[in-house]
C-alpha positions in Angstrom: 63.4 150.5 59.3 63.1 153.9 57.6 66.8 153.5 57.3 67.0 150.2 55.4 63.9 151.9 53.5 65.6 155.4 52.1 69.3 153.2 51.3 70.8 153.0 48.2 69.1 149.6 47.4 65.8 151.2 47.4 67.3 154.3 44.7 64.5 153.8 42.7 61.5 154.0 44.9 63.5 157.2 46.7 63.3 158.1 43.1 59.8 158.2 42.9 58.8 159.2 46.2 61.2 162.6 45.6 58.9 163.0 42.1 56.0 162.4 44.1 56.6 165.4 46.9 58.0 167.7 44.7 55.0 166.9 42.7 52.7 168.1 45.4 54.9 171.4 46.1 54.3 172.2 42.7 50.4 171.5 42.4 50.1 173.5 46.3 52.2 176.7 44.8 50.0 176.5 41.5 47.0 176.7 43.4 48.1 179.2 46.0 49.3 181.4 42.8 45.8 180.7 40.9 44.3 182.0 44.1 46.2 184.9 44.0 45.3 186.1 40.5 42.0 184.9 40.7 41.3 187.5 43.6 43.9 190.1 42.0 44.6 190.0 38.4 47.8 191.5 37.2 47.5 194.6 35.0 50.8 196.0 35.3 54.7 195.7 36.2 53.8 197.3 39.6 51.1 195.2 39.9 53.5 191.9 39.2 56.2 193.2 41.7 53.9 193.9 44.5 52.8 190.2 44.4 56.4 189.0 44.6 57.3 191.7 47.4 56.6 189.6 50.4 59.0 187.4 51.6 56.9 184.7 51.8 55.7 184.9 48.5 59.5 184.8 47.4 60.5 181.9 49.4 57.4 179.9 48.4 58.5 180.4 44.7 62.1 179.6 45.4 60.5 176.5 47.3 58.2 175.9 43.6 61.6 176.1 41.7 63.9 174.2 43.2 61.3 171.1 44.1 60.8 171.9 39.5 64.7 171.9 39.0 64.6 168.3 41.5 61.8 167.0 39.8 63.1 168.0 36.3 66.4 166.0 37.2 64.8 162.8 38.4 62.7 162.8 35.2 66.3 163.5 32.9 68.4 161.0 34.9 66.0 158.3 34.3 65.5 159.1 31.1 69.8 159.4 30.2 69.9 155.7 32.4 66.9 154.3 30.0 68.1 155.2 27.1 71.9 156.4 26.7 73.4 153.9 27.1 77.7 154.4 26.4 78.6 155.9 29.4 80.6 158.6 29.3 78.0 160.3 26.6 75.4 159.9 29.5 78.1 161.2 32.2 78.8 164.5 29.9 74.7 164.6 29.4 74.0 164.4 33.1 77.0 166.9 34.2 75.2 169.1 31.6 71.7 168.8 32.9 73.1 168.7 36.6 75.2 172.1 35.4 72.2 173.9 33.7 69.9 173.5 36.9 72.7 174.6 39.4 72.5 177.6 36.8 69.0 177.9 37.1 69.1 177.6 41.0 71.5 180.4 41.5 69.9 182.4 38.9 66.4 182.0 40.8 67.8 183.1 44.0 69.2 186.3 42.7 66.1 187.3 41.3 64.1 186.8 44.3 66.2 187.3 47.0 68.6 189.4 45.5 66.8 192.1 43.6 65.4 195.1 45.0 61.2 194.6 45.0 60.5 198.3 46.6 
């Protein structure tokens, strides 16, 4: 059932269903990282780095970003199918989009994993 459910006939309520969760990762980390600088407001640099230092904290960000770069593309590749319509301009715009977020991905991943928080 769940199958027939999540196949390619059903792209557009996968679609939304993808918006929908990464949705609620992003509205779960925005109130875990309210919480955070509600209780301890950032003065400084140190300050800044301290609160990114635990892994946790960096994996739940990565988690915020990439469910942001998902959610951007769903939002962008129905957008390019609404309204571009010859189809190689749409094709170049989406491998641009698709490009920029892989981009951003990596980018994200050396930043938190990569860099030296001590």
């Amino acid at each position: 059932m769940l199958n027939h459910f999540f196949s390619s006939g059903y792209s557009g309520l996968r679609g939304w269903l993808l918006q929908r969760a990464t949705a609620l990762i992003m509205a779960l980390y925005s109130l875990l990282l309210l919480g955070l600088l509600l209780k301890h407001p950032p003065v400084t640099a140190e300050i800044w780095q301290a609160l990114f230092a635990p892994v946790w904290m960096r994996l739940a960000t990565i988690l915020f970003l990439f469910s942001l770069y998902l959610h951007a593309w769903l939002g962008v590749r129905d957008i390019l199918k609404d309204y571009v319509q010859p189809p190689k301009i749409r094709a170049a715009l989406q491998a641009t989009v698709v490009l920029a977020l892989m981009v951003y991905g990596v980018w994200t991943v050396i930043i938190l994993l990569v860099m030296n928080y001590e």
